[in-house]
C-alpha positions in Angstrom: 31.0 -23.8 11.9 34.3 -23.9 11.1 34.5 -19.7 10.9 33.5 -19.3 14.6 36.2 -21.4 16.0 38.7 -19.9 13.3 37.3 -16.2 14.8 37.4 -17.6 18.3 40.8 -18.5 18.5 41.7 -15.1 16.3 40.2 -13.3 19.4 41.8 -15.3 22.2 44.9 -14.6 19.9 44.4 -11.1 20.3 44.1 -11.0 23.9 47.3 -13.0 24.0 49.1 -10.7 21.9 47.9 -7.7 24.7 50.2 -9.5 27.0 52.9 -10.9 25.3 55.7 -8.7 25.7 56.8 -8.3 22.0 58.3 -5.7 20.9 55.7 -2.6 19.0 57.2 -3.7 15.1 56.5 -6.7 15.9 53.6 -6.6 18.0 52.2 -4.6 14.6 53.0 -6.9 12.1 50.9 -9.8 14.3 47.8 -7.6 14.7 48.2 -6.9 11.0 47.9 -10.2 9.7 45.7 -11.3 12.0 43.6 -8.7 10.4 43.6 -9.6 7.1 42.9 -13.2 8.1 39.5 -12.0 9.7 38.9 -10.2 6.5 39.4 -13.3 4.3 37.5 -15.0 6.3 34.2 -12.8 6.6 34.5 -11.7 3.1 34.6 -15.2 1.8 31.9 -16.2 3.9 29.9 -13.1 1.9 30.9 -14.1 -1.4 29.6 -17.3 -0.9 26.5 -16.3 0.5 25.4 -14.3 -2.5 26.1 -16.9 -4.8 23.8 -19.2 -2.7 21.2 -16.8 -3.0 22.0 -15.9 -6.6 21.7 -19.7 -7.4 18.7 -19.8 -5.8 17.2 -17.3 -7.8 17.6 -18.4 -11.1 14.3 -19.4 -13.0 14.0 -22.9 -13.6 14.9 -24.1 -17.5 12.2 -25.7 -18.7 13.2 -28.5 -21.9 
């Protein structure tokens, strides 16, 4: 839940950034890292989903 807010605001940031005025370096930097923080996001969000599903395919130990 807490990844569509987090992407939500990242976009509205975005937008915000379109209109801002800053100068290109800096303008560049900011689209940069915002980025890299929708990368860590979605590819954390992966990672954890294949565990889940590798977890849930592990065959039951039987004592």
């Amino acid at each position: 839940m807490w990844k569509n807010w987090f992407l939500g605001f990242v976009g509205i940031w975005l937008i915000a950034l379109g209109f801002s005025g800053f100068p290109s370096q800096i303008l560049k930097i900011l689209i940069i890292i915002s980025g890299v923080a929708v990368a860590f996001v979605s590819f954390k969000n992966v990672s954890r989903h294949k565990v889940d599903e590798s977890v849930k395919h592990l065959p039951n130990e039987q004592e």
